[in-house]
Structures are given as structure tokens and as C-alpha cells.
VEXGUZA-551984 format. One record per residue: x, y, z of N, C-alpha, C in turn; residue number from 1. Coordinates in Angstrom, 3 decimals, decimal comma. Layout:
! residues N
+----------+----------+----------+----------+----------+----------+----------+----------+----------+-----+
|      n.u |      n.v |      n.w |     ca.u |     ca.v |     ca.w |      c.u |      c.v |      c.w | seq |
+----------+----------+----------+----------+----------+----------+----------+----------+----------+-----+
|        X |        Y |        Z |        X |        Y |        Z |        X |        Y |        Z | NUM |
...
+----------+----------+----------+----------+----------+----------+----------+----------+----------+-----+
! end
This chain:
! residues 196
+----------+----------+----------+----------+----------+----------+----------+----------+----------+-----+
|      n.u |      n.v |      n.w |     ca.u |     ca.v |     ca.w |      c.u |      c.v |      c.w | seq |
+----------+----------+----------+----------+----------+----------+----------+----------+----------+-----+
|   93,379 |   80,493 |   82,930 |   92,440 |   80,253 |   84,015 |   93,203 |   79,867 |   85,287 |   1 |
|   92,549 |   80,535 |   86,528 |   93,650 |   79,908 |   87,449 |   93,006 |   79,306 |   88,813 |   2 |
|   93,913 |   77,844 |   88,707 |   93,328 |   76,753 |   89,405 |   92,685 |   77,140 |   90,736 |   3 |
|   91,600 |   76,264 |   91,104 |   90,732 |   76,704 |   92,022 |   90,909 |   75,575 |   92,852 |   4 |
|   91,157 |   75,793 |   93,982 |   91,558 |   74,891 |   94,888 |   90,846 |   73,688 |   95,714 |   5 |
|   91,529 |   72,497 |   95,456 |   91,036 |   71,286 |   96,052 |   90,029 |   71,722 |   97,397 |   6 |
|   88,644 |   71,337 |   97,899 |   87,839 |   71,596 |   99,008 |   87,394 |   70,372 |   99,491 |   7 |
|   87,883 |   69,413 |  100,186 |   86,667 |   68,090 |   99,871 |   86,391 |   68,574 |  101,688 |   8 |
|   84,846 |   68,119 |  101,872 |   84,385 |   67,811 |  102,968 |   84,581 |   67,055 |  103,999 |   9 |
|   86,299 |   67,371 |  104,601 |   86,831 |   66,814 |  105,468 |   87,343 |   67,528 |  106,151 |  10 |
|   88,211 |   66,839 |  107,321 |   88,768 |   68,227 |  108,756 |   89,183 |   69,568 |  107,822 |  11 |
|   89,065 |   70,539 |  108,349 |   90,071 |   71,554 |  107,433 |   91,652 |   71,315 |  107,953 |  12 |
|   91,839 |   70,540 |  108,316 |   93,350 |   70,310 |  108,433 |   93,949 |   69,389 |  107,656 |  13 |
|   93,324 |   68,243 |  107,749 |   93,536 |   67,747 |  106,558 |   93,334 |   68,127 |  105,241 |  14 |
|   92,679 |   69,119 |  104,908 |   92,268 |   69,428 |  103,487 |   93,884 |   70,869 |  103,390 |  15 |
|   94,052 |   71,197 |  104,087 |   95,228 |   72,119 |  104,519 |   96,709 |   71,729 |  104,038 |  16 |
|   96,451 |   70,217 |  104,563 |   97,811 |   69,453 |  104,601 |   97,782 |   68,804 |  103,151 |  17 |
|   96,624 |   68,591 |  102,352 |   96,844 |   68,165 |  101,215 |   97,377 |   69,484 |  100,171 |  18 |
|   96,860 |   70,876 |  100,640 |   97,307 |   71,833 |   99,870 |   99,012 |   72,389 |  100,252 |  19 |
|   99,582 |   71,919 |  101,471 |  101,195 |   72,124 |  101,666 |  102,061 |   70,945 |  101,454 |  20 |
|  101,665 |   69,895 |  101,455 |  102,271 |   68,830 |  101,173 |  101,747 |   67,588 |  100,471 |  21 |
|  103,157 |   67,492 |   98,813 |  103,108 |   67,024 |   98,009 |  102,862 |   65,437 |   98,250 |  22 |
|  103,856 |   65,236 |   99,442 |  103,849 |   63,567 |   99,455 |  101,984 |   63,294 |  100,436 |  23 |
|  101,290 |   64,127 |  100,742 |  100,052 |   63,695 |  101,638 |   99,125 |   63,785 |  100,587 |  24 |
|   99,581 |   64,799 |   99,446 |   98,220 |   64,741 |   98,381 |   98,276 |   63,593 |   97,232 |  25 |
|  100,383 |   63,154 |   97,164 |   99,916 |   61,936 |   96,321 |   99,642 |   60,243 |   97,111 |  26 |
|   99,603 |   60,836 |   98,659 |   98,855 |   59,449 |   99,386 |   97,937 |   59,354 |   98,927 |  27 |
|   97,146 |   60,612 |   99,157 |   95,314 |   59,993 |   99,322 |   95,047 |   59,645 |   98,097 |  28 |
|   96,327 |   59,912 |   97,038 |   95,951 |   59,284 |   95,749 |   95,987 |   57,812 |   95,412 |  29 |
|   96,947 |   57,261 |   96,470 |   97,314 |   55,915 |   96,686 |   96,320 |   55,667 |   96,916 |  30 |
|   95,462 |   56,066 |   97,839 |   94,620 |   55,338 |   98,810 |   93,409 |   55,478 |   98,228 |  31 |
|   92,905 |   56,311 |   97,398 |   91,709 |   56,394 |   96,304 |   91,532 |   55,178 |   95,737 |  32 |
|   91,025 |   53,931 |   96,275 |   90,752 |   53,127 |   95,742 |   89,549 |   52,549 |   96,768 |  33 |
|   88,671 |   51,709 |   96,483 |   87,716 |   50,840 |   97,236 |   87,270 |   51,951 |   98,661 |  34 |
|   87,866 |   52,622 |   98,652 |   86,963 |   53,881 |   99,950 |   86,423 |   55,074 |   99,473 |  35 |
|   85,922 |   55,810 |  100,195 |   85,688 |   57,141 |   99,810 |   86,489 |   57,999 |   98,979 |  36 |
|   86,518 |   59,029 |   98,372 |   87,230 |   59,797 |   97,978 |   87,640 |   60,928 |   99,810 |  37 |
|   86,975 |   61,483 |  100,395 |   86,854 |   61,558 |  101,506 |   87,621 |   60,846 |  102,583 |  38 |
|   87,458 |   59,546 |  103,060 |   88,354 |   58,634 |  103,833 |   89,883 |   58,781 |  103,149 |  39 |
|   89,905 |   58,475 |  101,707 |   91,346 |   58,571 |  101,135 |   92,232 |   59,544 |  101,176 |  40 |
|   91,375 |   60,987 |  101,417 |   92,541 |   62,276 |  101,345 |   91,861 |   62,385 |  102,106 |  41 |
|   91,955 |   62,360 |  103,517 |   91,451 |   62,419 |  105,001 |   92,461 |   61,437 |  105,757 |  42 |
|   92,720 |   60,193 |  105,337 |   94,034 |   59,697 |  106,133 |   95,688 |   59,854 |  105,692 |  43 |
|   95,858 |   60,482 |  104,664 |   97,311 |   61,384 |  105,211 |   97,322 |   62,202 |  106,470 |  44 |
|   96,568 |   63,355 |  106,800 |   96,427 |   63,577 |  107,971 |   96,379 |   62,675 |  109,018 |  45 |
|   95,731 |   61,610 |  109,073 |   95,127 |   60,819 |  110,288 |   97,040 |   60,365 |  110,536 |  46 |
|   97,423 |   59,594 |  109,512 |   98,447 |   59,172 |  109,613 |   99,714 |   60,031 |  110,285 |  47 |
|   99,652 |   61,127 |  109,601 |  100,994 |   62,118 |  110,619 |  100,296 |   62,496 |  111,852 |  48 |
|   98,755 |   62,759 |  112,485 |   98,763 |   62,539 |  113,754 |   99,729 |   61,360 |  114,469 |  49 |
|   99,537 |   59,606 |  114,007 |   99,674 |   58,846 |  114,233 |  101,434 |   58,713 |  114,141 |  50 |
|  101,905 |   59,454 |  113,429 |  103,530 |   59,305 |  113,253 |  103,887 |   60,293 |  114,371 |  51 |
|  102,970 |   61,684 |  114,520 |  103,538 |   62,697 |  115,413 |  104,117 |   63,641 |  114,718 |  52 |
|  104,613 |   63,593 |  113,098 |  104,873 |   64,533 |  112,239 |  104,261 |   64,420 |  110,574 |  53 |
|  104,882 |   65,428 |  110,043 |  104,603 |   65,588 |  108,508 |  105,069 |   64,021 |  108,234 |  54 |
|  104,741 |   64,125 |  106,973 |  104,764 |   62,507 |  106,178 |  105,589 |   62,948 |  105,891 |  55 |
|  107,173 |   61,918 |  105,329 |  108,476 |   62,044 |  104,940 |  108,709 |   61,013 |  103,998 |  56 |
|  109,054 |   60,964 |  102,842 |  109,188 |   59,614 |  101,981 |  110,286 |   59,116 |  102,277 |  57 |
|  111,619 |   59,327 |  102,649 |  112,845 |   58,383 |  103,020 |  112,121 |   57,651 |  104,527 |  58 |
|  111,042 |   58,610 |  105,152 |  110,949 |   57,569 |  106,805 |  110,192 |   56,689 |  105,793 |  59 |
|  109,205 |   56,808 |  105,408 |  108,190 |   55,816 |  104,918 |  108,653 |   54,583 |  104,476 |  60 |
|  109,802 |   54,844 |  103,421 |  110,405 |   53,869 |  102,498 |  110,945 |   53,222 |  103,193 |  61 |
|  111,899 |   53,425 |  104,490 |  112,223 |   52,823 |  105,567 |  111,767 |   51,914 |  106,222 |  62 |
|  110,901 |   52,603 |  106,906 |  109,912 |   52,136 |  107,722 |  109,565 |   50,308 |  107,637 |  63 |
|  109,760 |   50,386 |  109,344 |  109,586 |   48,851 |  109,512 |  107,942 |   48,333 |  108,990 |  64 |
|  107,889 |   47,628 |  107,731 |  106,290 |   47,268 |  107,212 |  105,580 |   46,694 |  108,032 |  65 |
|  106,410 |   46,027 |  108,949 |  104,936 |   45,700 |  109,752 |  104,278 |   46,648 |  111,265 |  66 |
|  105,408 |   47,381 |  111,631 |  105,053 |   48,834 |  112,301 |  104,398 |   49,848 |  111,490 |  67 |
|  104,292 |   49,810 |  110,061 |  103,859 |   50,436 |  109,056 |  102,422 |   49,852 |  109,026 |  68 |
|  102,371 |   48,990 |  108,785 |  100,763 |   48,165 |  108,817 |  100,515 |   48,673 |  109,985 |  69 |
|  100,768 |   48,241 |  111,164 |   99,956 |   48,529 |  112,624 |   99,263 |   49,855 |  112,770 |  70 |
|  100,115 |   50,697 |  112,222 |   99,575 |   52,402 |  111,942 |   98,844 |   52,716 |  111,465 |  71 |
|   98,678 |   51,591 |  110,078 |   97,160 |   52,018 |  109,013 |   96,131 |   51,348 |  109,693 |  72 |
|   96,460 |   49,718 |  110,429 |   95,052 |   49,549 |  110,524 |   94,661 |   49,884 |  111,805 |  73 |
|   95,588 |   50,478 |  113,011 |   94,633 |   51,318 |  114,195 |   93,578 |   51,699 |  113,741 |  74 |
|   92,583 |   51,301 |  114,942 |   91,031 |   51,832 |  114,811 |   91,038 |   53,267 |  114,539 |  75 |
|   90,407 |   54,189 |  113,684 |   90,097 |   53,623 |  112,672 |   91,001 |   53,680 |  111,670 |  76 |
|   90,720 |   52,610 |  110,833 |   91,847 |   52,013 |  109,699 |   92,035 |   52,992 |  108,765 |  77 |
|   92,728 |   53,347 |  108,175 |   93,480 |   54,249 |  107,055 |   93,172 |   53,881 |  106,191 |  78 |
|   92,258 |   52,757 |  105,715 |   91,695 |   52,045 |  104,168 |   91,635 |   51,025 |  104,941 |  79 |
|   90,388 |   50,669 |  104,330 |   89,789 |   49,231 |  104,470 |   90,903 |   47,857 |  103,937 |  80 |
|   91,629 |   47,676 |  103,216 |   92,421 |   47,352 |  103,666 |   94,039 |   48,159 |  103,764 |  81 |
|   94,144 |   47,997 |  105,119 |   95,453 |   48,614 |  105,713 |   96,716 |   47,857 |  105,207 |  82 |
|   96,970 |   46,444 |  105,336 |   98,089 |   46,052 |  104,969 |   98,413 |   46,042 |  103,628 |  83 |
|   97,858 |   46,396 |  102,357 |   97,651 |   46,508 |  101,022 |   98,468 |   47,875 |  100,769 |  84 |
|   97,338 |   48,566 |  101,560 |   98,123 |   49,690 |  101,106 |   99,256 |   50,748 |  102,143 |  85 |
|   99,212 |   49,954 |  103,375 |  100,815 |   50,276 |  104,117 |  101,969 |   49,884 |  102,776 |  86 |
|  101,435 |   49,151 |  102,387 |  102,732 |   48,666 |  101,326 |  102,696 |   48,870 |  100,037 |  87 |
|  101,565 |   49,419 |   99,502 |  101,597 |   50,451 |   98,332 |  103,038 |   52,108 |   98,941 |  88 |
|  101,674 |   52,237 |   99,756 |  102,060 |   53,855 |  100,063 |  104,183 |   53,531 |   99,901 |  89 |
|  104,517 |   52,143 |  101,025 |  105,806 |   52,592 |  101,234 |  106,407 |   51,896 |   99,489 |  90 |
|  105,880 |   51,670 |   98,612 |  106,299 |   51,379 |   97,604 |  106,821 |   52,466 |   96,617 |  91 |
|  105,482 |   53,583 |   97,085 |  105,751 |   55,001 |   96,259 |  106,864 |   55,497 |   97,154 |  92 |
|  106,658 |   55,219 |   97,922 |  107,757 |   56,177 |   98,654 |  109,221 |   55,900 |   98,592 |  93 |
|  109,509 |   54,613 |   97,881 |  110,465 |   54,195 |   98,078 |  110,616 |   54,616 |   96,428 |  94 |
|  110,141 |   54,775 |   95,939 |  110,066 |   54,812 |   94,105 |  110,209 |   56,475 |   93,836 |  95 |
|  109,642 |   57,188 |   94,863 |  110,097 |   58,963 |   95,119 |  111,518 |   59,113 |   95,398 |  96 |
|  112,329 |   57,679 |   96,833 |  113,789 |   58,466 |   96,854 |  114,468 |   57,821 |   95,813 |  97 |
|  113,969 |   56,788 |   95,214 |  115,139 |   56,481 |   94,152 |  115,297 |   57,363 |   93,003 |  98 |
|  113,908 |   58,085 |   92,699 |  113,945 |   58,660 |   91,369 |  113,728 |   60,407 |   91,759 |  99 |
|  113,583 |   60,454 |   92,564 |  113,146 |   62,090 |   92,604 |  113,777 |   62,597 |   94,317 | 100 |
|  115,005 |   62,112 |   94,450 |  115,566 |   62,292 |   95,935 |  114,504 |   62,513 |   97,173 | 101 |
|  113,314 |   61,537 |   97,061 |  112,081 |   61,630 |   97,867 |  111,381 |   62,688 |   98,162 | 102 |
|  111,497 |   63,662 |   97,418 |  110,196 |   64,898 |   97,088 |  109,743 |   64,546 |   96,047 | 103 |
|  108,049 |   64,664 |   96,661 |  107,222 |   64,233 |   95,857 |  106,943 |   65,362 |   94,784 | 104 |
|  107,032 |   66,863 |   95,445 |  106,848 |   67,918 |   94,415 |  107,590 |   67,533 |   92,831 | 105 |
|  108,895 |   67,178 |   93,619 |  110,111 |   67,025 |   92,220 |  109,217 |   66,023 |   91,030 | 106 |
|  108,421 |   64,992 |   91,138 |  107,731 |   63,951 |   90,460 |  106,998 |   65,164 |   89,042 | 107 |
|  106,150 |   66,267 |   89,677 |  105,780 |   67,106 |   88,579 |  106,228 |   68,233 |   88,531 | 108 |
|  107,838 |   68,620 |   88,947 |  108,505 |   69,350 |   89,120 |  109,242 |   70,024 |   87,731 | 109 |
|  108,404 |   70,125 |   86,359 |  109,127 |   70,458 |   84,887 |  108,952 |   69,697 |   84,130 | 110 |
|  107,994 |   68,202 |   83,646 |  108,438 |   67,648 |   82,649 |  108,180 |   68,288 |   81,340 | 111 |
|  108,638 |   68,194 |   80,545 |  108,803 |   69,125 |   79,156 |  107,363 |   69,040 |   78,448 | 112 |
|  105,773 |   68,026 |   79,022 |  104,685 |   68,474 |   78,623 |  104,110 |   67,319 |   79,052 | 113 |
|  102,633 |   67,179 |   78,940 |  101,803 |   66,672 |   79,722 |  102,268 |   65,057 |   79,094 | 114 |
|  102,025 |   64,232 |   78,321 |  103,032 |   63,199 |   78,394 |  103,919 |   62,755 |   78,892 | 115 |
|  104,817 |   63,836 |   79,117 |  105,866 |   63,383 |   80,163 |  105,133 |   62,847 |   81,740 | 116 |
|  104,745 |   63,849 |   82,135 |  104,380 |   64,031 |   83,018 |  103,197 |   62,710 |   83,396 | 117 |
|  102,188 |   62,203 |   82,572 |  101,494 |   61,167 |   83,048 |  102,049 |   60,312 |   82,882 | 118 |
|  103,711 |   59,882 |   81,745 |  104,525 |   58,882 |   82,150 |  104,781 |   58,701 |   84,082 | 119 |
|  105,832 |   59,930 |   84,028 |  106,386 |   59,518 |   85,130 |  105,114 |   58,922 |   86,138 | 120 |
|  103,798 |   59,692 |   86,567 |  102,922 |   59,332 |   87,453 |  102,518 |   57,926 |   87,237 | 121 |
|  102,366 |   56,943 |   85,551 |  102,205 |   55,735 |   85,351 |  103,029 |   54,888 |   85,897 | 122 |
|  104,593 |   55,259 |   85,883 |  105,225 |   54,804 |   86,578 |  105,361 |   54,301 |   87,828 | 123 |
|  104,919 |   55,141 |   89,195 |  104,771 |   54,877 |   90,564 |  103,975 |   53,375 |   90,327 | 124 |
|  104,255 |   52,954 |   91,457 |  103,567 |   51,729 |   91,740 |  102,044 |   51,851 |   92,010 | 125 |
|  101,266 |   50,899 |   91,421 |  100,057 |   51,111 |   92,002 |   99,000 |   52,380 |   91,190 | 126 |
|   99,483 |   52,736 |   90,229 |   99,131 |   53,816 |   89,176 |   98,815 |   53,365 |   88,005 | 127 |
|   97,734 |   52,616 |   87,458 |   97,856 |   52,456 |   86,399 |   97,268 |   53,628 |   85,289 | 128 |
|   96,991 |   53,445 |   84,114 |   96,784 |   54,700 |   83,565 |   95,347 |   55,820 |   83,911 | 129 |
|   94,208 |   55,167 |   83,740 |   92,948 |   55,917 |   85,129 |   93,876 |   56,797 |   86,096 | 130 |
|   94,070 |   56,173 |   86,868 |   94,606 |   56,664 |   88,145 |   95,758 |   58,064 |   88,155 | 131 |
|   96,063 |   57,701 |   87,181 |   97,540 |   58,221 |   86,777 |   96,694 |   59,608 |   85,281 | 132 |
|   95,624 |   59,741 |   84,659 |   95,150 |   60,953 |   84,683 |   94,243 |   61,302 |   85,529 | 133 |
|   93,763 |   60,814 |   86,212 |   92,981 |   61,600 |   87,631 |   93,942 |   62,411 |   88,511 | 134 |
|   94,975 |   61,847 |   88,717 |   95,632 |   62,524 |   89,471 |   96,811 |   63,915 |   88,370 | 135 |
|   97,147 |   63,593 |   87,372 |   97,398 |   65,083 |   86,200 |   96,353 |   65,598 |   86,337 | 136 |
|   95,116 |   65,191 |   85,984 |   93,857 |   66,534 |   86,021 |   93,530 |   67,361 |   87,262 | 137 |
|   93,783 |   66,548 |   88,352 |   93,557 |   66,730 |   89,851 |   94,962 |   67,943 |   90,338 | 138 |
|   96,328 |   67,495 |   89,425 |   97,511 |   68,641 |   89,916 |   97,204 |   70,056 |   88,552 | 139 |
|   96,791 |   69,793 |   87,120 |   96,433 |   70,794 |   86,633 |   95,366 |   70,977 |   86,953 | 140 |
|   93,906 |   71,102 |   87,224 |   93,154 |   71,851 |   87,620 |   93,220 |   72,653 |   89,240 | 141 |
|   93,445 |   71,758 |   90,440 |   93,813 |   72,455 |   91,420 |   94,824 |   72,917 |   91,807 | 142 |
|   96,377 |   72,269 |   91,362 |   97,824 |   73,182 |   91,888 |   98,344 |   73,854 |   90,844 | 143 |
|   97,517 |   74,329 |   89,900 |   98,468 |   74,840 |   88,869 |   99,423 |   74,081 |   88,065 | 144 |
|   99,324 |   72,755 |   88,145 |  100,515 |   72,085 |   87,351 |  100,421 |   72,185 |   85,996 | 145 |
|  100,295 |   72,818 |   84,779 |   99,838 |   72,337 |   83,698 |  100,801 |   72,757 |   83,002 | 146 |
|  101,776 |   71,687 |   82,607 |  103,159 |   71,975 |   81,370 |  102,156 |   71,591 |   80,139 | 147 |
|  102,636 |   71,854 |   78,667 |  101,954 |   71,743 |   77,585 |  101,062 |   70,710 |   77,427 | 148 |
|  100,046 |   70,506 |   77,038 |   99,066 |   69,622 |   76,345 |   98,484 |   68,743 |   77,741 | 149 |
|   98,916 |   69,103 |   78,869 |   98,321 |   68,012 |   80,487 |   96,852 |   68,054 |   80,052 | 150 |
|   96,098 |   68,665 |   79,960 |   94,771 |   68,277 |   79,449 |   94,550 |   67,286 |   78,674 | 151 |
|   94,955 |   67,129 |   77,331 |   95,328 |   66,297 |   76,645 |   95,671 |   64,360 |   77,457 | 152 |
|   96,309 |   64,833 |   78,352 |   97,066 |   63,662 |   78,206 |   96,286 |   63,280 |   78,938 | 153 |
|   95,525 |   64,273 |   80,312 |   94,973 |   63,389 |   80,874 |   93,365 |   62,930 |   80,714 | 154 |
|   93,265 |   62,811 |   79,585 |   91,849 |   62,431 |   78,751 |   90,595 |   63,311 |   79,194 | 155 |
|   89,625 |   62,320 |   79,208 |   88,693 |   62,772 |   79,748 |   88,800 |   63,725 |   80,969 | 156 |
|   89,708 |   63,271 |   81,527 |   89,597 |   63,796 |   83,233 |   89,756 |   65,084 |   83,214 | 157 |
|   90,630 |   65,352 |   81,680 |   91,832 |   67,228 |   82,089 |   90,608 |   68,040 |   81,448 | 158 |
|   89,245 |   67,703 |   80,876 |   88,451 |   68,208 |   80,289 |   87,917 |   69,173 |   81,484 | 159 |
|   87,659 |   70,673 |   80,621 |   87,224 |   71,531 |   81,788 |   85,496 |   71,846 |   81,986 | 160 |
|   85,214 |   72,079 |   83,051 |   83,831 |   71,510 |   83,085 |   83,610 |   70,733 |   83,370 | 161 |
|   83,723 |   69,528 |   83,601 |   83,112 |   68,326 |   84,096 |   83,326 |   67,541 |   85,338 | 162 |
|   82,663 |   66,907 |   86,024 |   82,571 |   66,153 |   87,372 |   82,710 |   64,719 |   87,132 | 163 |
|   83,928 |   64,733 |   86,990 |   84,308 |   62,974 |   86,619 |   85,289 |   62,629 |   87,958 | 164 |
|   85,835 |   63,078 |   88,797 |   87,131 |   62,868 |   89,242 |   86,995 |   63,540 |   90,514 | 165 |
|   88,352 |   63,129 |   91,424 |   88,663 |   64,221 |   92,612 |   89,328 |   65,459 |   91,971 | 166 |
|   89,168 |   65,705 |   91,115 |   90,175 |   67,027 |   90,252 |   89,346 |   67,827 |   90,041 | 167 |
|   87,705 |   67,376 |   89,933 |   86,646 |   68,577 |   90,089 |   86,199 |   68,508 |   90,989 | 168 |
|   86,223 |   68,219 |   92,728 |   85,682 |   68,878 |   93,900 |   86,472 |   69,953 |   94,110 | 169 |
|   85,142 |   70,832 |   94,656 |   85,193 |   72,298 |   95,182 |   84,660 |   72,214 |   96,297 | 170 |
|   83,835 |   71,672 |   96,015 |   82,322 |   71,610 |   97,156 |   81,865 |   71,154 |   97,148 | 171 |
|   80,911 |   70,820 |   98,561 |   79,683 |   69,349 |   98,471 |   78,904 |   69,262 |   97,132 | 172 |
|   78,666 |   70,446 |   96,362 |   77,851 |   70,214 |   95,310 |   78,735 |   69,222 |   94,153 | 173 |
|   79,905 |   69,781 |   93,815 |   80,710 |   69,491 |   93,344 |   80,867 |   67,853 |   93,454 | 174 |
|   81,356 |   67,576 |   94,589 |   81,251 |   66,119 |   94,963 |   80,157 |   65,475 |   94,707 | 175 |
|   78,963 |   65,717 |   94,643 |   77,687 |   65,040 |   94,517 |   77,667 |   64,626 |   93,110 | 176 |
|   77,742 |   65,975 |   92,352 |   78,042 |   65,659 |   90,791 |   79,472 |   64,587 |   90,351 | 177 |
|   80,299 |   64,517 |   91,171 |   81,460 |   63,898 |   90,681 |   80,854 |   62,029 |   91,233 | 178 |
|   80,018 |   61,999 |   92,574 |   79,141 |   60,690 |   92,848 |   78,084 |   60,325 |   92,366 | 179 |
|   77,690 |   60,916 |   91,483 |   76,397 |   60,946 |   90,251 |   77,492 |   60,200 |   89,015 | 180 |
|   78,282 |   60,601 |   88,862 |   79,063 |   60,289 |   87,498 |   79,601 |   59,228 |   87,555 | 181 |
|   80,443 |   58,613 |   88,754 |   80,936 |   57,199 |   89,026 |   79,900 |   56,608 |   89,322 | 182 |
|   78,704 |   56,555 |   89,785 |   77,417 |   55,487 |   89,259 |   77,040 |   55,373 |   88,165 | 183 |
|   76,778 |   56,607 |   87,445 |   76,252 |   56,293 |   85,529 |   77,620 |   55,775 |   85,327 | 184 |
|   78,368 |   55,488 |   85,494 |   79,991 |   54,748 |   85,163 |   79,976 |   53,471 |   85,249 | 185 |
|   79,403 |   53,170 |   86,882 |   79,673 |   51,754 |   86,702 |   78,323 |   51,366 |   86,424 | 186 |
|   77,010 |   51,598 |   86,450 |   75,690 |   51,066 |   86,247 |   75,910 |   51,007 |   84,697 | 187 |
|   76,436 |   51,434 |   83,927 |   76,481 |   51,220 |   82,401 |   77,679 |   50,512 |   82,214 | 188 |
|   78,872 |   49,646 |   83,031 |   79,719 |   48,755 |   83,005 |   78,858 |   47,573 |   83,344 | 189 |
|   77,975 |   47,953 |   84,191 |   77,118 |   46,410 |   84,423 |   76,417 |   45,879 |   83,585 | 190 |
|   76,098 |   47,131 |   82,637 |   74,709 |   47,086 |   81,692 |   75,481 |   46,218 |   80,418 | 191 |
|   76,888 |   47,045 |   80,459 |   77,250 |   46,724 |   79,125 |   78,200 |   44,679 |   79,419 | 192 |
|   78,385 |   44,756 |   81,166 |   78,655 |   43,286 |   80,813 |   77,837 |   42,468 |   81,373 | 193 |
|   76,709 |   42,911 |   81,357 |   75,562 |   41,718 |   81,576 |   75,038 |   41,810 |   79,507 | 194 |
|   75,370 |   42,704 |   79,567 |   75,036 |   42,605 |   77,684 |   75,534 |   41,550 |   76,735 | 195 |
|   76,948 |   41,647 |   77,645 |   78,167 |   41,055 |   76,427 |   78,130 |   39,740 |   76,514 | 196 |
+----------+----------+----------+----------+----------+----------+----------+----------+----------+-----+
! end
């Protein structure tokens, strides 16, 4: 089957820049937390306006953190909170040049099968295991990444058919079904700990 490409309902430039560059599609993965799915892979773009170029993981890792903060939280802010994750993002980035000479491609660049592969992503900072198969299901269903068993590894998420994740938007419909599913998610986390 062959992967059908990430669409979310944002600039088409940004949705552009998440399909040419590795280190902007595993930002908005950083940044997939407490905001939109939308706002999150929508400010890699915002951000290389704001730098004046492509995102680079040796500048990032560099990068003075608190000139780094000032960038995320310009109006408007790059995530609700900006200084959190100015210092996530330069955490991965600094965790890309030590281990993968700061290409982010290189991160799912061959591992010998889908295990491998949601290791290394558990690894990055700020990834715990959720996060870390959303984003395997999100590179095998839309970039083609899929070394042996990535479905597998990445649970529920690598399952085909279903609207659990940013790994099944296509389209507004798509998205609606994937914001239908994280409410029956957490309305039955409430259910089950107002139960317990």
C-alpha cells in the first residue's frame, strides 16, 4: 500500500515544509502536546519565518535558550507554553547531533525493524512511549517509513484504518474523526477515574 500523504488544515506551506523537512515534521511532533494538532505542525513553519531560514539542528542545539525562548513566545506563541518547549525542541536537537550527525532523516534512516526504530524515537527527549508510536505510525503511514513489523510496534496507532492519531489526517474529515476519538479517549479516562 502506498503512503498517502500527511494534509492537515494549515498554510500549504507549512504543510509543504513538513513533507521536505525531517527536522520540521519531528518539531511539530515535539510540540503535539496541550495545543492543537494544527498549531503544533503549523509552527515549524512560523518558526523558520522567524529564523529567516529552514530549521537546522546544530543552529538549534546551539542556539542562545533564551533568544530561543523569545522566538517561540513572539505574538503569536509557538505553543502555549513557549519556554517549555524552546527547550524541549533544542533538547532534540541537540540529541539529533550527538547521535545522528543532526539529520533528523538519519533517526529513521534503516533500523533493522520496527522495534528498533520506536526505540531510537523513545529515546529523544520528551518522547515517551504514546508519543513515540504516534509518531512511527505517522512516518509509516504517511512517508513511507515502514522497516519490518513498524505496525506492530507502533500499537494501536500503526493499525490501518483507523482515526486515532496525526498519522491518519488526510483531510478535514479525517481530522474530525481523529477529534471524535481523543474525546471518547479521554471522556472514558474520566469515567474510568471517577470510577476507581
Amino acid at each position: 500500500m502506498e503512503p498517502m500523504t500527511l494534509a492537515l488544515p494549515i498554510d500549504p506551506a507549512a504543510n509543504q515544509l513538513l513533507l521536505h523537512s525531517p527536522l520540521a515534521l519531528l518539531t511539530g511532533m515535539v510540540l503535539d502536546q496541550q495545543v492543537s494538532m494544527e498549531k503544533a505542525f503549523s509552527s515549524p513553519y512560523v518558526l523558520t519565518q522567524r529564523l529567516g531560514h529552514d530549521l537546522d539542528a546544530r543552529e538549534l542545539a546551539g542556539y542562545d535558550p533564551e533568544a530561543l525562548v523569545a522566538l517561540f513566545a513572539q505574538p503569536p506563541a509557538l505553543h502555549r507554553f513557549p519556554k517549555a518547549m524552546a527547550a524541549r525542541v533544542q533538547e532534540v536537537c541537540r540529541a539529533l547531533v550527538e547521535h545522528y550527525d543532526g539529520d533528523a532523516a538519519r533517526l529513521w534512516a534503516d533500523p533493522a525493524d520496527g522495534r528498533e526504530l520506536l526505540a531510537r524515537i523513545a529515546a529523544l527527549p520528551g518522547f515517551g512511549r504514546q508519543k513515540a508510536q504516534i509518531f512511527l505510525a505517522l512516518l509509516g503511514k504517511r512517508f513511507g517509513v515502514q522497516p519490518p513489523g513498524w505496525r506492530e510496534a507502533a500499537g494501536g496507532y500503526g493499525d490501518a484504518d483507523v482515526h486515532r492519531s496525526v498519522a491518519d489526517v488526510t483531510d478535514a474529515e479525517s481530522l474530525r474523526l481523529v477529534r471524535e476519538y481523543k474525546q471518547q479517549m479521554k471522556a472514558a479516562a474520566k469515567a474510568k477515574a471517577a470510577g476507581a
